[in-house]
Each structure stands twice: as structure tokens, then as C-alpha cells.
N, C-alpha and C positions, 0 to 999 in steps of 0.2 A: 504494500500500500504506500503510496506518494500525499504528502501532503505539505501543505505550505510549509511548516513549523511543528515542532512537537505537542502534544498535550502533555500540560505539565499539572502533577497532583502535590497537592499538600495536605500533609497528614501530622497532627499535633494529636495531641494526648499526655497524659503524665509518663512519668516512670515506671515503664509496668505496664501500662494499659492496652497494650496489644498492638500499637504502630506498627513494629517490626515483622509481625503475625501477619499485618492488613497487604503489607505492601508485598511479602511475596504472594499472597494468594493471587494479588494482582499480577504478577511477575508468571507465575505460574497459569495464568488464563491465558495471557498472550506471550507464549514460548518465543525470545528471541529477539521482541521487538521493548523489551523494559527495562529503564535503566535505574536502578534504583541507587538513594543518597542518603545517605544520614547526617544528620543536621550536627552531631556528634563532633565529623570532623573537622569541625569549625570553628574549635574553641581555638581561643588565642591561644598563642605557642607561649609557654613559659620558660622554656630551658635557660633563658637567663636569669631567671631566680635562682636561689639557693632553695634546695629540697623542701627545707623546713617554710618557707616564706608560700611555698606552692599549696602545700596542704593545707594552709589557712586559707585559701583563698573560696571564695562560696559560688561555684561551680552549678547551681541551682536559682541560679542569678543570669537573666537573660545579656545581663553585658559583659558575662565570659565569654559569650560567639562572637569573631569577628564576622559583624554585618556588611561591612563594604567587600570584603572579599564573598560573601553570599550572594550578594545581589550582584554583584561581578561577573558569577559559577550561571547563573541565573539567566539572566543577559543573555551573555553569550551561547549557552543551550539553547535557548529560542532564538538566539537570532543564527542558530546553523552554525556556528562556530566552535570548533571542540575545543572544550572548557577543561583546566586542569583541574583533580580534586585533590585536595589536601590529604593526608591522612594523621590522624590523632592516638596521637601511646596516652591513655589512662593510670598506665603504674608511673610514668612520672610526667605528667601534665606538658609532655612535650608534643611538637610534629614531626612526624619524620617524615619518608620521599615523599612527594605529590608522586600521583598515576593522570594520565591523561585518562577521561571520560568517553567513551565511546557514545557517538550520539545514536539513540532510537527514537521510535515513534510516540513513544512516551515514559518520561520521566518522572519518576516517582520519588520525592524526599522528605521523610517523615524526622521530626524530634520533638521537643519540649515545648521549642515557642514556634515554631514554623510559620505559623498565622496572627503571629502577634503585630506585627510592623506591616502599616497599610500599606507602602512600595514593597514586599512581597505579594499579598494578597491582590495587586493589581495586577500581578505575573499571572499567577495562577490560572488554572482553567477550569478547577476542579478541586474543593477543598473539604478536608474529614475531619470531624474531633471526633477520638475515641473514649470513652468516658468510661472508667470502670473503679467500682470501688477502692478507697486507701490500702484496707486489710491486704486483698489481692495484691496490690503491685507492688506494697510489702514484700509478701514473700517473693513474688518472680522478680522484684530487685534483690533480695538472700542470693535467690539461686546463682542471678548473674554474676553479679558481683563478687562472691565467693568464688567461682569457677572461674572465669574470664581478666577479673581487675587485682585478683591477689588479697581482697580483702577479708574481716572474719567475720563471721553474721553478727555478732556485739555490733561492730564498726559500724557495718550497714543500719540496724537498727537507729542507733544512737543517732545517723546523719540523715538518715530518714525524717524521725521526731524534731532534730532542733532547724535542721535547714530545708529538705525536702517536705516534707506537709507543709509551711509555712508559704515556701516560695511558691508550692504547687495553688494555695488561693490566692495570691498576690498575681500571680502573671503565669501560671499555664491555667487555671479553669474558665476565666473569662474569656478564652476563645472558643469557647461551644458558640456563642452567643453571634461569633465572627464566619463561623464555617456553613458550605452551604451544606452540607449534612451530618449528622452527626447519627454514630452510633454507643449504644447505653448497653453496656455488661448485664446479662448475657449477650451476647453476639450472634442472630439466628443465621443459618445457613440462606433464608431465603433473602434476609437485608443485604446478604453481602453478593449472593445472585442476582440482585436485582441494580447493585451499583456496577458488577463487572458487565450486565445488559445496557446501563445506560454507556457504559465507556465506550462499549463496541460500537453505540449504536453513533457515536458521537466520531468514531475514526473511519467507518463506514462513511459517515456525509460528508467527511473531513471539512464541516465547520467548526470552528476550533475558536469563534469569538460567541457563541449562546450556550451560555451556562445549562447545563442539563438542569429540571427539573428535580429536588433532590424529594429520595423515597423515604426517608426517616427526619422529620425535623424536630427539635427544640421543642415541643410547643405547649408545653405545661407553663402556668402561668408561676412562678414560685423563682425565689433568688437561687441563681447556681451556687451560691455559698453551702445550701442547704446540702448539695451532693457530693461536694470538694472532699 
């Protein structure tokens, strides 16, 4: 399939709440043509700190991402120009190589604030908040972080309670309110069937400037603080 420009998704949610889960099913629908990103690699490089100066820093805090190089990545993906990605080391808050980005027919980059910053959200073509209980993404941040970041579940716990819950009602839950769909834990088979229907249906016309109509919306009248 040829089309003008990529369709590009964004996908926000907390810690935990199934981003990484959403975008390969997506990835997986359409074998070959998805290019997926995490918003992860984008944290500022800190290797010029001293060790100890890095781990105080609060990483749960939307101005750990460098945004001018996101919207940079961004940019150029849509406008057909292969974008380099960074890549981010976790065990010492460093970057190491960039890789170049192969471009596909669409783009998928899910993290924390994705949809926070309204010069993203005007890129977009297609935007998700995933919404899923604290308890939960508790544990699947244990699992992760324990296996992947070097960390010990005490650690995770304790940075969960004083920085992550916190930051998570400050500046990731008020983007449900921003996304044009949003999905709410449990997660059914047929909500997510029915978003990889509208994608198709949307690269099929290859009109790529009218927002699908989305199948799950917000619409409980009640403060998102209540489900934070």
C-alpha cells in the first residue's frame, strides 16, 4: 500500500497499563508495515552526572524527555525522512548508539506523556489512553523492573508510592480527557478488534487527515482523579 505519509499512533497510559501490550497487537495485525517507538528513549542522557546525582533525579516527571528531539523523530517520520532513534540504558540513566528508524506505513509510539504536549497531539493521527488500575501496574512495574532494570521489588514499591502515583495524577491521567479513545482495564478483545478495523479501514482510503471515529470514549461524567 502507497500513501502520502505514515499514520502515526499515540498511545499514553501509566506504568503498567498495557501500552507496550496495545502497540504490538497493533504491530502484529499488520505484519511488516509497523514501526513501533517508545517514548522511553527519550529521556535526557545523563552520563554526565555523577551516579549518585542521577538516581535522585525524578524520572516520573514529564521534563526528563527530551521534547525537541521528539518532535524532531516526529517531523521527520511524517514528512518521509528517516529519523534516527535514540536509545536509552535504564541501569545508568545514560544513551547509548542511536539506530536509524526504518520508515513504515505506520508508526506507533507509546509512553507516559505521549499526548501531553499539544505540538504532538497535532502530529498524530490516531490517539489511545490506556487506563488501568494503580494495584495492577504495580505489580507489572515489580515484574519489569526487577527482570529488565536491575532493580529489587522494595525499590520499585517505595518509587512507585512517593514519585510514580503522584506524578501519575499530576501529568499522565489527565490525558484520557486528550485522547481520541481511550481504553479502561479490562481490555475486551472486541474494543481492540474494532480499533485495528478502524486503522485498516483508514490505510485502505489512505486518508490520513479525518480522525476515525473512536469506539470507546470517556464518557462518564465524574473527575479522572476518581480512577488515577
Amino acid at each position: 500500500m502507497n500513501h502520502a505519509r505514515p499514520l502515526l499512533i499515540g498511545i499514553a497510559g501509566g506504568s503498567g497499563s498495557g501500552k507496550t501490550w496495545l502497540s504490538r497487537r497493533i504491530a502484529m495485525a499488520f505484519p511488516g508495515q509497523v514501526a513501533r517507538v517508545s517514548l522511553d528513549d527519550f529521556y535526557r542522557d545523563r552520563s554526565h552526572l555523577p551516579p549518585g546525582t542521577r538516581r535522585r533525579i525524578n524520572y516520573d516527571h514529564p521534563r526528563a524527555i527530551d521534547w525537541p528531539l521528539l518532535l524532531q523523530f516526529l517531523e521527520n517520520y511524517r514528512d518521509g525522512i528517516r529519523p534516527i532513534l535514540p536509545r536509552y540504558d535504564f541501569t545508568t540513566h545514560s544513551r547509548g548508539p542511536s539506530v536509524p528508524c526504518e520508515l513504515k506505513p505506520i508508526l506507533v509510539i507509546e509512553g507516559l506523556w505521549t499526548l501531553a504536549r499539544r505540538e504532538l497531539r497535532q502530529i498524530f493521527d490516531a490517539t489511545v489512553y490506556v487506563d488501568c488500575p494503580p494495584r495492577l501496574r504495580l505489580e507489572r512495574r515489580i515484574a519489569r523492573d526487577t527482570t529488565e532494570r536491575g532493580r529489587s521489588a522494595r525499590e520499585v514499591r517505595a518509587q512507585f508510592r512517593q514519585s510514580v502515583a503522584p506524578m501519575h495524577t499530576i501529568h499522565v491521567a489527565p490525558q484520557k480527557l486528550q485522547a481520541t479513545t481511550v481504553l479502561t482495564h479490562p481490555v475486551s478483545e472486541a474494543q481492540v478488534e474494532e480499533l485495528l478495523a478502524q486503522l485498516r479501514a483508514r490505510l485502505q482510503r489512505g486518508n490520513l487527515l479525518t480522525l476515525p471515529s473512536p469506539f470507546y470514549r470517556w464518557q462518564e461524567q465524574r473527575d479522572w482523579r476518581d480512577v488515577a
